[in-house]
C-alpha positions in Angstrom: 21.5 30.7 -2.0 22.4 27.8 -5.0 18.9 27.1 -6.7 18.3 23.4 -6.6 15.3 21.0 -7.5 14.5 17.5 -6.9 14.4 15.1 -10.1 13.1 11.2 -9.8 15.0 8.4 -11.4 14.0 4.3 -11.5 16.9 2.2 -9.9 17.3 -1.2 -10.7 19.0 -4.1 -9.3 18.2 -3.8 -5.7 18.0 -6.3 -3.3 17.6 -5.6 -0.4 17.3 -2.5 2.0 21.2 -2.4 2.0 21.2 -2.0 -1.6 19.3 1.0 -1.2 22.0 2.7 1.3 24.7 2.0 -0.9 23.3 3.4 -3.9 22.2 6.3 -2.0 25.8 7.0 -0.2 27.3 6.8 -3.8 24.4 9.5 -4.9 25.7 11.6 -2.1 29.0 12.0 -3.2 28.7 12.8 -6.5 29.5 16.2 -7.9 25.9 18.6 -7.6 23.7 16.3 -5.9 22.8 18.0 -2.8 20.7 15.1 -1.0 19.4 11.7 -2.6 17.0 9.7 -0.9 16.7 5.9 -2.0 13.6 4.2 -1.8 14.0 0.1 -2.0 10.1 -0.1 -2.0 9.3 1.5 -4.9 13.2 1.5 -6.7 13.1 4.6 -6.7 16.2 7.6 -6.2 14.8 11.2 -5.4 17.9 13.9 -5.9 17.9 17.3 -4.8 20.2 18.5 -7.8 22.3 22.0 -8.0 22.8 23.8 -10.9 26.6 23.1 -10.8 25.4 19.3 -11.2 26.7 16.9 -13.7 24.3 15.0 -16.4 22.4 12.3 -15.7 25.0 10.3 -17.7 27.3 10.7 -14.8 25.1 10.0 -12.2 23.9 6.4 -13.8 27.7 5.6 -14.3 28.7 6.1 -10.8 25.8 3.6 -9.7 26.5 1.5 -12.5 30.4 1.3 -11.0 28.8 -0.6 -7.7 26.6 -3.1 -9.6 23.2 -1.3 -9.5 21.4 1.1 -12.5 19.7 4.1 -13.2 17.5 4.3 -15.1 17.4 7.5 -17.4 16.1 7.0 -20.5 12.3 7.9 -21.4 12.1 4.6 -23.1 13.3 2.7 -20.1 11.2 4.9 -17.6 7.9 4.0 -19.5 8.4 0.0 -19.4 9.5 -0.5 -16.2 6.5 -1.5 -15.0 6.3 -4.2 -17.7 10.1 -5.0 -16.7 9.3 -5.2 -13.3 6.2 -7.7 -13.4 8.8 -9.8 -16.0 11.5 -10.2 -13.0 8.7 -10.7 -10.8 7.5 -13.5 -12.7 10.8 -15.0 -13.4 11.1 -14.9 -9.0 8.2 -17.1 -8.8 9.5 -19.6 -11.5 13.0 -20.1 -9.6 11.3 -20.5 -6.3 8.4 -22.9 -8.2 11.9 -24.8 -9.5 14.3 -25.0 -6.7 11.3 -26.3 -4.1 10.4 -28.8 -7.1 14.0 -29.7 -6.9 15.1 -29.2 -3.4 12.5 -31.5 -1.9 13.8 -34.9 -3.1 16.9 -33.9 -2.3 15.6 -33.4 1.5 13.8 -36.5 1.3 16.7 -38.5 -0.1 18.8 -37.1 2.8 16.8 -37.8 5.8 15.3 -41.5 4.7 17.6 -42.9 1.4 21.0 -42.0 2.4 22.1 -45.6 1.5 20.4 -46.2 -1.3 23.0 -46.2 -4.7 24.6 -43.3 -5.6 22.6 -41.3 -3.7 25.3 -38.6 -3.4 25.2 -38.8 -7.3 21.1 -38.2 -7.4 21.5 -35.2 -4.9 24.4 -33.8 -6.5 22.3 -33.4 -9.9 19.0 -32.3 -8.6 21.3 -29.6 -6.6 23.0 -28.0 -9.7 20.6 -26.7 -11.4 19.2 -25.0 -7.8 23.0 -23.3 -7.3 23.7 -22.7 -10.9 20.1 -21.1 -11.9 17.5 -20.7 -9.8 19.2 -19.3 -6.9 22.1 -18.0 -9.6 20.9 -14.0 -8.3 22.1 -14.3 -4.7 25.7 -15.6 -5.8 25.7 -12.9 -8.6 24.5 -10.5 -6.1 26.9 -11.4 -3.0 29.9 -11.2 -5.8 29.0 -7.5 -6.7 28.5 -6.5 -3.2 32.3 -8.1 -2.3 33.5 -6.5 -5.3 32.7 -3.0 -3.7 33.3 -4.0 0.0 30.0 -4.5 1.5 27.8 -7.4 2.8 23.9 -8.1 2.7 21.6 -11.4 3.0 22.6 -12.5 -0.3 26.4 -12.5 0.5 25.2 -14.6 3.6 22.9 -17.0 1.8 25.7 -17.4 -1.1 28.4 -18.4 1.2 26.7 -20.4 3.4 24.9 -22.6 0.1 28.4 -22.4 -1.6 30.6 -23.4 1.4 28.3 -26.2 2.1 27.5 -27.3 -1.9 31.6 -27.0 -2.7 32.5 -29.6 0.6 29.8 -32.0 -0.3 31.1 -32.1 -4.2 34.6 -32.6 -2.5 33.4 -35.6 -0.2 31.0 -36.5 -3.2 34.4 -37.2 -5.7 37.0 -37.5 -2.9 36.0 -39.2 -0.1 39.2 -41.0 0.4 40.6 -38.0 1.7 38.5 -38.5 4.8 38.3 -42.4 5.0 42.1 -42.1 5.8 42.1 -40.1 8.2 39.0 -42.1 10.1 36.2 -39.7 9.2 33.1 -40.2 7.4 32.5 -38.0 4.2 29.0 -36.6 5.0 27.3 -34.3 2.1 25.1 -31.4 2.7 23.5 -30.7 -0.4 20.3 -30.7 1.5 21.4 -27.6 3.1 22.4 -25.5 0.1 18.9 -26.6 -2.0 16.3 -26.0 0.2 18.1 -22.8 2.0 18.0 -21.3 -1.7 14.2 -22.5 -2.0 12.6 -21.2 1.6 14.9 -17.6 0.5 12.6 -17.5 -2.5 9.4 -18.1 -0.8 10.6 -14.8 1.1 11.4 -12.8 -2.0 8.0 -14.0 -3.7 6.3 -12.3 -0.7 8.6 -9.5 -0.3 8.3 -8.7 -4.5 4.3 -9.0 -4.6 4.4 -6.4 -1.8 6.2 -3.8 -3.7 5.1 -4.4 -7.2 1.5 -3.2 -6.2 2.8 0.6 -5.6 2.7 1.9 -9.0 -0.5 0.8 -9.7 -2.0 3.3 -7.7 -0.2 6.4 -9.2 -1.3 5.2 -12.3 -4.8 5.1 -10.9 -4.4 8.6 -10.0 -2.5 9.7 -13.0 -5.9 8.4 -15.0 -8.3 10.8 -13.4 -6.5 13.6 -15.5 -8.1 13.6 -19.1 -5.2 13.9 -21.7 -6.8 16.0 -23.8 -9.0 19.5 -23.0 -11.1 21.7 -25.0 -9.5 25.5 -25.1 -11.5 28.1 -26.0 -9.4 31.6 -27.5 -10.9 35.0 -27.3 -12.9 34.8 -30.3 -14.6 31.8 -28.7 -13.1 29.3 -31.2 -12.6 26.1 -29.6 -10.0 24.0 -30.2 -8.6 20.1 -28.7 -4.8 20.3 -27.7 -3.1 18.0 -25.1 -3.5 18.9 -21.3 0.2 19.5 -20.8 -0.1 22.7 -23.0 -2.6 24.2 -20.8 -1.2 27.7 -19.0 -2.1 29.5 -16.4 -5.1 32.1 -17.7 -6.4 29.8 -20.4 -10.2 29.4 -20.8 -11.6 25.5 -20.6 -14.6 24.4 -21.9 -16.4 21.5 -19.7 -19.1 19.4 -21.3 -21.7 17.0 -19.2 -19.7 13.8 -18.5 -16.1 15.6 -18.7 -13.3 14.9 -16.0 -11.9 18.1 -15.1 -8.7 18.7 -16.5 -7.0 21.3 -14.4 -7.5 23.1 -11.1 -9.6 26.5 -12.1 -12.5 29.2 -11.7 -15.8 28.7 -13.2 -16.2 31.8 -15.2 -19.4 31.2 -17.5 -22.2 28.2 -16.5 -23.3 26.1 -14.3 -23.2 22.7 -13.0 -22.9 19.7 -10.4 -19.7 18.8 -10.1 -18.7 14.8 -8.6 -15.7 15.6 -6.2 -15.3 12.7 -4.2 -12.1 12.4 -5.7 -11.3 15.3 -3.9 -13.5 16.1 -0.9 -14.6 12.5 -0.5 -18.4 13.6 -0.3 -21.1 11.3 -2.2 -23.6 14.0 -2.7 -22.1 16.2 -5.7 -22.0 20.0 -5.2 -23.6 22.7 -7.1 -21.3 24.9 -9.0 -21.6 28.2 -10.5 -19.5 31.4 -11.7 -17.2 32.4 -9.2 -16.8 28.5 -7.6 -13.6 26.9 -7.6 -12.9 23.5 -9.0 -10.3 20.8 -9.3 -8.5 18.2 -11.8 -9.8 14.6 -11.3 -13.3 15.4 -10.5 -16.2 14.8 -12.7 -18.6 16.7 -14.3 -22.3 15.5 -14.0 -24.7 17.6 -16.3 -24.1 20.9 -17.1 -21.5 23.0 -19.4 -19.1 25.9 -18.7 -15.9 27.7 -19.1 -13.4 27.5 -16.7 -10.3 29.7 -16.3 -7.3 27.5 -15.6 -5.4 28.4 -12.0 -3.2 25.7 -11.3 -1.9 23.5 -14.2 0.9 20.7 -14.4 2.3 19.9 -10.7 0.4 23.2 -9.7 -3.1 20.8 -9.2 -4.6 19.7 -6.6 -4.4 16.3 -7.8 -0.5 16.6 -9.0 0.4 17.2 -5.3 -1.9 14.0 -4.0 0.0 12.0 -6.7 3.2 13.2 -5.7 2.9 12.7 -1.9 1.4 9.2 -2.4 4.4 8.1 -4.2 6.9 10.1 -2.1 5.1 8.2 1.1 4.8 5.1 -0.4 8.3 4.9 -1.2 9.9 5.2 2.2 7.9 2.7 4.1 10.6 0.2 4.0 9.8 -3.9 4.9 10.0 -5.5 8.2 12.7 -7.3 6.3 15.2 -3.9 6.2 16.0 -4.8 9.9 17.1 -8.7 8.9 19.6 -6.9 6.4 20.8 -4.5 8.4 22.2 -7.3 10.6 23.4 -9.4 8.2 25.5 -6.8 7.1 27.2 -7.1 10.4 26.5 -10.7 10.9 28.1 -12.0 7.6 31.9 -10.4 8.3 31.5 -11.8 12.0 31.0 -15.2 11.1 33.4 -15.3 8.0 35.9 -14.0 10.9 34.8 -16.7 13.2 35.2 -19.4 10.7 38.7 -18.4 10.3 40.1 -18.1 13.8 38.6 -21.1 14.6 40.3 -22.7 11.0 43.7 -20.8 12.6 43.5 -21.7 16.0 43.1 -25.5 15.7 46.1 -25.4 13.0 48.5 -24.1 15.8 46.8 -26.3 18.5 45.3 -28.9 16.6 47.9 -31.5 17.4 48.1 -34.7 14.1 44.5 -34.6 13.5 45.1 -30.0 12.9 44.2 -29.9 9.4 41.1 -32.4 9.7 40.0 -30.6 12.8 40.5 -27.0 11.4 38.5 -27.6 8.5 35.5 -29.9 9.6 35.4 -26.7 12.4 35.6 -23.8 9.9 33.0 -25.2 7.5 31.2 -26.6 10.4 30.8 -22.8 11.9 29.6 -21.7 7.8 26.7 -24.8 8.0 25.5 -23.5 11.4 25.7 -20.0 10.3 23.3 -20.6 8.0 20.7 -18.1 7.5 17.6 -20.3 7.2 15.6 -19.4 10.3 17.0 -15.9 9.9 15.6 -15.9 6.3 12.0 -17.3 7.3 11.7 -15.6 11.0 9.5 -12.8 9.2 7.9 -13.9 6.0 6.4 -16.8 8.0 4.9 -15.3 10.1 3.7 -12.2 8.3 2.6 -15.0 5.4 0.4 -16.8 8.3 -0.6 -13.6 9.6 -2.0 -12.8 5.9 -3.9 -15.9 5.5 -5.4 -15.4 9.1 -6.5 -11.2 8.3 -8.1 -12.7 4.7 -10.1 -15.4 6.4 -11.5 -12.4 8.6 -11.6 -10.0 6.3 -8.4 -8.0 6.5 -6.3 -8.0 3.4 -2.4 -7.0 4.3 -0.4 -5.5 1.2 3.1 -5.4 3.5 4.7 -6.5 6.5 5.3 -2.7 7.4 2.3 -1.6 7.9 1.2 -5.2 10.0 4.3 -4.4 12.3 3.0 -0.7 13.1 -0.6 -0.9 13.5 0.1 -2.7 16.9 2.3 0.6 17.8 -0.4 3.5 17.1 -2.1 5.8 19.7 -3.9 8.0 17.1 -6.0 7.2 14.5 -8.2 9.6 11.8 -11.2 8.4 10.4 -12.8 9.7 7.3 -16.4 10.5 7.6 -18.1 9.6 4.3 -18.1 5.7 3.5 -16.3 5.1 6.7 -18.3 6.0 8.7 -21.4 6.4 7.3 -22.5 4.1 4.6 -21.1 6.6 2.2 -24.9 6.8 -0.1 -27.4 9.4 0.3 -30.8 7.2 1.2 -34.0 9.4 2.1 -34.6 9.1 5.3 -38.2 11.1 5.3 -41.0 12.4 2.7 -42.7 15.2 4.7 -46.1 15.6 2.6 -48.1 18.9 3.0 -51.8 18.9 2.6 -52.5 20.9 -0.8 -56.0 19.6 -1.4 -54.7 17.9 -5.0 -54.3 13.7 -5.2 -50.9 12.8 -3.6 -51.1 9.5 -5.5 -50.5 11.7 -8.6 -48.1 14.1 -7.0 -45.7 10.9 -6.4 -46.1 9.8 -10.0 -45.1 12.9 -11.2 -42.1 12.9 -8.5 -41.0 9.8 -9.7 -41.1 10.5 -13.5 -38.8 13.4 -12.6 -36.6 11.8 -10.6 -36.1 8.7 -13.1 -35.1 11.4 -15.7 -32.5 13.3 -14.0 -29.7 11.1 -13.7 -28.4 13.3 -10.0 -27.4 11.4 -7.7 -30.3 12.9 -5.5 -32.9 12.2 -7.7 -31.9 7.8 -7.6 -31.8 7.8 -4.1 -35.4 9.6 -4.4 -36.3 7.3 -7.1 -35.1 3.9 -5.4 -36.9 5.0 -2.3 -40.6 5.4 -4.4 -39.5 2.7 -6.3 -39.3 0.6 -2.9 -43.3 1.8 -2.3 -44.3 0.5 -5.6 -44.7 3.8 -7.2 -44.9 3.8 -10.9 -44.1 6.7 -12.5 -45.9 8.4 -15.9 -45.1 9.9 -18.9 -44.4 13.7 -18.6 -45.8 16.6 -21.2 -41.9 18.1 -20.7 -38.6 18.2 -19.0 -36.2 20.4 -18.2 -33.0 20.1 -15.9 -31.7 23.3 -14.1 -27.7 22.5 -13.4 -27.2 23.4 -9.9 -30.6 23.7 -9.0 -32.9 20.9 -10.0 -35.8 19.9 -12.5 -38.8 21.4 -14.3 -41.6 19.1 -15.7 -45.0 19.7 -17.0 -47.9 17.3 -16.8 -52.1 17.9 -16.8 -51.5 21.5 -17.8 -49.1 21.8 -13.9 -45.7 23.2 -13.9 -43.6 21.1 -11.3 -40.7 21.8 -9.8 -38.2 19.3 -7.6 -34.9 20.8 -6.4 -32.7 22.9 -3.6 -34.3 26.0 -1.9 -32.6 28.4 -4.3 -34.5 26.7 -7.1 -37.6 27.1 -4.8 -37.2 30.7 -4.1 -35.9 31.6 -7.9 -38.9 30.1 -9.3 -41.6 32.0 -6.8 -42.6 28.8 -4.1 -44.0 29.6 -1.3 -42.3 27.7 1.9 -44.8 29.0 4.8 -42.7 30.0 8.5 -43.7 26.4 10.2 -41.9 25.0 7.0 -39.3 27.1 7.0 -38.7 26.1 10.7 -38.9 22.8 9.9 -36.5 22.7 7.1 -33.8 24.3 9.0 -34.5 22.0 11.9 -33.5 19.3 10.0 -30.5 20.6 8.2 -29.3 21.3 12.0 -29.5 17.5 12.2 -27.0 17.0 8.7 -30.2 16.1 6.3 -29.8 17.2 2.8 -33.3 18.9 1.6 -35.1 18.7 -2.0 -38.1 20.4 -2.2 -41.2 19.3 -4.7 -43.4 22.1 -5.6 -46.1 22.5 -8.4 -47.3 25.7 -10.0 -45.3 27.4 -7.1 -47.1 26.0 -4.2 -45.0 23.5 -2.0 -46.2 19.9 -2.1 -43.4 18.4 0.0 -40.2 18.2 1.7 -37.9 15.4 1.1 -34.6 14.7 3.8 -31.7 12.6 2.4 -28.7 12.1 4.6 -25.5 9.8 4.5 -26.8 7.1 7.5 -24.3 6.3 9.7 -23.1 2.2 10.0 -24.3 0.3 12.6 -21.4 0.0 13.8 -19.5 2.6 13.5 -20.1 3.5 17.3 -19.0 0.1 19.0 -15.9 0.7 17.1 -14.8 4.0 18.4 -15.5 3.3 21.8 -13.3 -0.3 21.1 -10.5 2.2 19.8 -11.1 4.3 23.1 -10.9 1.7 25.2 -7.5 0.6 23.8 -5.6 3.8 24.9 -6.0 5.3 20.8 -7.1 9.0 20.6 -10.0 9.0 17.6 -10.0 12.0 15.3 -12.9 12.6 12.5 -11.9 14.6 9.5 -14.1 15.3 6.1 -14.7 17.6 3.8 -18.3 18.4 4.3 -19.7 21.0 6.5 -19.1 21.6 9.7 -23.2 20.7 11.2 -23.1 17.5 9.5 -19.7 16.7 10.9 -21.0 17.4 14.7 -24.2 15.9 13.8 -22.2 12.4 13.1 -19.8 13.4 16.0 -22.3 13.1 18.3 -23.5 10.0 17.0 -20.6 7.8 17.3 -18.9 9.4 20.4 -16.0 11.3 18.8 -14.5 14.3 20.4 -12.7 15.3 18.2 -13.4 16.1 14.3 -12.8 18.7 11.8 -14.9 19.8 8.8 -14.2 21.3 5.1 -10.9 19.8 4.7 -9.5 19.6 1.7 -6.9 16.2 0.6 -4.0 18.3 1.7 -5.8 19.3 5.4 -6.0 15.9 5.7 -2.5 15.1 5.6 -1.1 18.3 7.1 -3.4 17.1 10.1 -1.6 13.5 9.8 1.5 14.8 10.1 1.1 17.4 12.9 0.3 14.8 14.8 2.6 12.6 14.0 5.3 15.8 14.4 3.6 15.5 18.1 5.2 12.5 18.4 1.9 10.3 17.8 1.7 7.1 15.5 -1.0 7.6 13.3 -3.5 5.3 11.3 -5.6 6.7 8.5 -8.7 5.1 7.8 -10.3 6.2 4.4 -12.1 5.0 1.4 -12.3 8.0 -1.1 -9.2 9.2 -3.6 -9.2 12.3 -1.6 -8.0 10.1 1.5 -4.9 8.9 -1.1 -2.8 12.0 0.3 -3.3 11.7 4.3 -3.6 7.4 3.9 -0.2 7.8 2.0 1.0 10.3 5.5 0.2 7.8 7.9 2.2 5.5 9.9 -0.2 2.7 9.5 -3.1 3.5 6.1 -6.2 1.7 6.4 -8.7 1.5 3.2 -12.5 0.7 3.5 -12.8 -2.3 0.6 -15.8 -0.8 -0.5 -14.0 2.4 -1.4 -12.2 3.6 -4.2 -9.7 1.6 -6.0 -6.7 4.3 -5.7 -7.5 4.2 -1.5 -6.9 0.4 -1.8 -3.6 0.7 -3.5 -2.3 3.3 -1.5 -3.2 1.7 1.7 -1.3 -0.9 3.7 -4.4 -2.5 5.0 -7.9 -3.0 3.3 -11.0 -3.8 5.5 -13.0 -5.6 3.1 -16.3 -5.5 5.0 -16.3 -1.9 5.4 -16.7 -2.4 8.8 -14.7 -0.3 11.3 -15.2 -2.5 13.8 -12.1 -5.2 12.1 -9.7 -2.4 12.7 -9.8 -3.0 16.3 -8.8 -7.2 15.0 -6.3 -5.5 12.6 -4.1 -4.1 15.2 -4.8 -7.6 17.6 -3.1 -9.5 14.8 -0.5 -7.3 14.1 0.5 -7.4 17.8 0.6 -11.2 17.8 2.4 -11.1 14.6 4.8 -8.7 15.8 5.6 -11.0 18.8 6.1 -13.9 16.9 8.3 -12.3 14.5 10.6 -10.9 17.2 10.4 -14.7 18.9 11.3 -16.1 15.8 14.4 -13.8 15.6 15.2 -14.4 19.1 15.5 -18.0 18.8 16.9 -17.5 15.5 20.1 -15.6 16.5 20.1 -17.1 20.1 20.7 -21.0 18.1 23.8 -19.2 16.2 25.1 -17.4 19.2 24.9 -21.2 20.8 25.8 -23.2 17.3 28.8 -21.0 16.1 31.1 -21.4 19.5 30.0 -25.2 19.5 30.9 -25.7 15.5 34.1 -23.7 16.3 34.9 -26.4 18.9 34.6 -24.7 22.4 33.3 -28.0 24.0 36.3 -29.6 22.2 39.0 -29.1 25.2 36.2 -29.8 28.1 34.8 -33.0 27.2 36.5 -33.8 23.9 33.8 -33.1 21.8 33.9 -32.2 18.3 30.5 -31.4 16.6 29.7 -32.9 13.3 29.0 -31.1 10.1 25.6 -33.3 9.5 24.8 -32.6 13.0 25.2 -28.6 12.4 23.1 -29.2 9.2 20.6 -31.3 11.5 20.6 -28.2 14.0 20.2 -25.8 11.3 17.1 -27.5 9.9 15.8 -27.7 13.5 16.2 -24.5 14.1 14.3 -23.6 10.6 11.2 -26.3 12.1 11.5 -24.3 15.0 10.6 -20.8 13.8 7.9 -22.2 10.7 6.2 -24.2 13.6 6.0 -21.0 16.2 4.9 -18.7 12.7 1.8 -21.7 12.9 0.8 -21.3 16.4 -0.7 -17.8 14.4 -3.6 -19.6 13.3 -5.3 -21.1 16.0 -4.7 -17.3 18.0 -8.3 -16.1 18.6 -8.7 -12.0 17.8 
């Protein structure tokens, strides 16, 4: 069996979806590239390479040949994400230009046709349009002629050209038509603001994609660059994180992100891993306990043995899939190319036979009739409405989700929502409020003054700095409890605190803290305490001079309305799965609460998205919904990936969809307004192509020999912007669409 392995390189120059297939089937054919897969969302090429393969050298030549690059070079690699925001800005000057343009020459056409040298005006406000700002489709079409093919910028340049090179004709020559008992009409109109709504489209379309990297760098920052090693003598020594192997020792200070996944082999600590398991309350780690890269370390130091390093972590592989899954979830837009690839050829052939068949039957007005029909069939042809059937209405559908509180990052993911019957919810922060908040203080008659006992509870708890111990803190803080100066403090990693005041040893912490230090928990407490860990409630117990004082419950509190939504979800046909990380009573206790069925406990980021895609290998379409970094992986999976706004920032990025409010309950309007998106889109590309199955026989002339009629260019331009009013106007009827 030939080795292989799969190697990532930037591609430049796309366009369009089209683009991506040709660069791809080039890939393919090359000498040792066993599959390539290219992504036109991200401009990326993943190649599964042989060891018989050529040099990168040879593989950025034979893209080069078909008018596209690779990029190769570490230099390159590193700035294109600076290169990329440059040619986005660059997009949104040329659209900001040619509409500056383009809408005086509209104006001019419809109401000052007669006024002097209007043809004159028009022709100079449409040069610069042609010539720079829509310069990139014309360069684009030529490259994609040059090599055979055909895509929306081949379409939009020969349809602006045609129509730009016969008004400059009629513009200098209008003679040539004055003899022969036509009027020279000019259709600069056309070419301008076709090249100024395309824009608009690929403003939209590049503000989409340009937001994917951010999150892999967000991810790629969790990983410090730079770890303390520690030899065998126990020297320790700073070196760069990529030089960490298997076997080596780590140390881990208070505050430290974990560099690499490992084994705790001397210490203690509590360890943040919400990056990882999504869980707000931090977990206790000792020797012996696993733990990962990209979480953080709260107070405690210790050595850990390093298990997984490089693309071995934990992290590596979430960073990987992310940008693997973000890559192939092509536009809406990929479909518009697709056809245009077959459209293009079809009307160019049209044009043609209709330019050949009224020479032979054309009779002394042939040549007049011939070409007034061919360029007649290129106006009609036009690819305005074609060109705006999806951005306007995905660009109205945006405005509509913002004003209620549902951001969309691409049209992709607001064309599939409407299509899913499964949907996963994370537990922690979606919900639950995603905060640990005490929910009871069970005091225990001990015969000493409880105003001093919650003094002393709340100087301890101020101190700590665990997560616990604020939530503790706010909630005394809330009774107006003031807390007092302490004779001394210790803090226990992994267990809890020690303080001394008025000559008593007190003691706040978990029950291993309780039982290590001697506290004696009576049965009726010990009842009491398990009772209420059956019902997912966290327990700190607060103890002095090892008699228990009381018992305090903290649990994540579940959202209002959390409940509502899921039975909303039910009620629409969509199956509701729970999955988190934490164990598996808490999990049924939340279960129960909202009305799910079916959930799963202690899964890890790469559960998650194994569970996503088995059921999506079940033939389900699945949204994620997820606020936490460890959701990146399975929101990355999913068909449609839903973040909670108040989440992390990496859940955001990755996601297609972010619920500001945090409440689950817009999902249910999410997936209302994609389904009346999706319907206006295909309307809009209904009427779109039904007006050029209609227009193009007309233009050719098939009335001509039933009633003599022979339609004008200027009335093909008229139809053409009509047909443009049409589908902008049905894209508005979004907004007064109730969800």
């Amino acid at each position: 069996m030939v080795k292989t392995w799969v190697k990532t390189y930037p591609v430049t120059g796309m366009s369009c979806a089209s683009c991506a297939l040709n660069v791809e089937k080039t890939l393919k054919r090359q000498p040792g590239v066993v599959n390539a897969a290219v992504n036109y969302a991200d401009g990326s090429a993943m190649l599964e390479l042989s060891a018989e393969s050529g040099d990168a050298v040879s593989l950025q030549s034979a893209v080069r040949s078909i008018g596209y690059d690779l990029l190769i070079d570490a230099a390159e690699i590193e700035h294109k994400d600076d290169a990329q925001q440059m040619h986005y800005r660059q997009l949104k000057l040329n659209m900001i230009g040619s509409l500056i343009l383009a809408l005086p020459v509209m104006i001019i056409s419809m109401f000052f046709m007669r006024m002097p040298h209007a043809n004159l005006v028009m022709l100079v406000l449409t040069i610069p349009v042609i010539t720079w700002f829509g310069r990139s489709f014309f360069v684009n079409a030529f490259k994609q002629v040059r090599h055979g093919n055909a895509n929306m910028d081949t379409l939009i340049a020969l349809s602006t050209g045609i129509a730009f090179i016969f008004s400059l004709f009629n513009t200098f020559f209008p003679d040539f038509w004055h003899t022969r008992g036509l009027h020279p009409h000019v259709y600069y109109e056309a070419a301008s603001v076709i090249i100024a709504f395309i824009l608009i489209g690929k403003v939209l379309e590049e503000r989409a994609k340009s937001s994917t990297s951010s999150a892999i760098r967000k991810l790629m920052g969790l990983q410090p660059k730079v770890v303390t090693l520690v030899d065998e003598t126990g020297s320790e020594t700073d070196i760069p994180v990529a030089l960490v192997k298997h076997g080596d020792k780590v140390r881990i200070r208070p505050g430290d992100k974990i560099p690499v996944d490992g084994e705790i082999t001397e210490g203690s600590s509590s360890v943040d891993e919400s990056t990882i398991t999504g869980e707000s309350i931090p977990g206790d780690k000792s020797s012996g306990d696993h733990v990962y890269a990209g979480t953080q370390n709260l107070n405690g130091s210790f050595i850990l043995t390093a298990r997984q390093v490089g693309s071995e972590t934990v992290l590596s592989r979430i960073i990987e899939t992310v940008r693997q899954a973000q890559g192939s979830k092509a536009p809406v837009q990929k479909t518009v190319d697709k056809v245009a690839g077959i459209f293009v050829p079809a009307v160019i052939a049209v044009s043609v036979l209709s330019f050949i068949i009224w020479m032979i039957a054309g009779g002394e007005q042939a040549f007049s009739h011939a070409l007034l029909a061919m360029v007649t069939v290129l106006v009609i042809a036009c690819p305005c409405a074609l060109g705006l059937a999806t951005p306007t209405a995905v660009t109205v559908a945006m405005g509509k989700g913002a004003r209620n509180g549902i951001l969309i990052k691409d049209a992709g993911s607001l064309e599939r929502i409407q299509k899913i019957n499964a949907i996963v919810l994370d537990k922690t922060g979606t919900i639950t409020e995603g905060r640990p908040v005490v929910t009871k203080i069970d005091w225990l008659p001990d015969g000493q003054s409880r105003a001093e006992a919650e003094q002393v509870l709340m100087a301890m708890e101020k101190q700590s700095g665990h997560p616990l111990a604020e939530s503790i803190a706010g909630y005394l803080r809330e009774k107006a409890i003031v807390g007092i100066s302490l004779e001394d403090f210790e803090n226990i990693s992994g267990k809890g605190i020690i303080a001394r005041y008025n000559s008593k040893t007190y003691l706040a912490g978990n029950l291993k803290h309780m039982n290590e230090s001697g506290v004696q928990i009576g049965e009726d407490e010990q009842r009491l305490i398990h009772a209420w860990q059956e019902e997912a409630q966290t327990i700190v117990c607060f103890a002095a001079d090892q008699k228990l004082l009381a018992v305090i419950c903290l649990a994540d509190p579940v959202k209002v309305t959390s409940g509502e939504a899921v039975s909303q979800l039910k009620n629409e046909g969509i199956t509701v799965y729970m999955l988190t990380g934490d164990n598996a009573q808490t999990a049924k206790a939340v279960a129960e609460k909202t009305g799910i069925g079916n959930f799963y406990a202690n899964m890890l980021p790469n559960d998650k998205a194994d569970f996503v895609k088995k059921l999506q290998d079940n033939g389900m379409t699945v949204a994620m919904v997820g606020d936490g970094i460890n959701d990146s992986q399975a929101l990355a999976q999913a068909d449609v990936s839903i973040a909670m706004g108040k989440g992390s920032d990496i859940a955001m990025d990755t996601a297609g969809i972010t619920i500001i409010s945090s409440d689950l309950g817009q999902v249910i309007k999410a997936i209302r307004l994609s389904d009346q998106t999706v319907r206006t889109i295909h309307q809009n590309l209904f009427w779109a192509f039904i007006y050029n199955v209609i227009g193009i026989p007309i233009a050719a002339g098939a009335l001509y020999p039933i009633w003599g009629f022979m339609l004008n260019p200027m009335i093909a331009a008229a139809a053409m912007a009509m047909s443009s009013v049409s589908v902008v106007s049905n894209s508005l009827r979004l907004r007064g669409k109730r969800l």
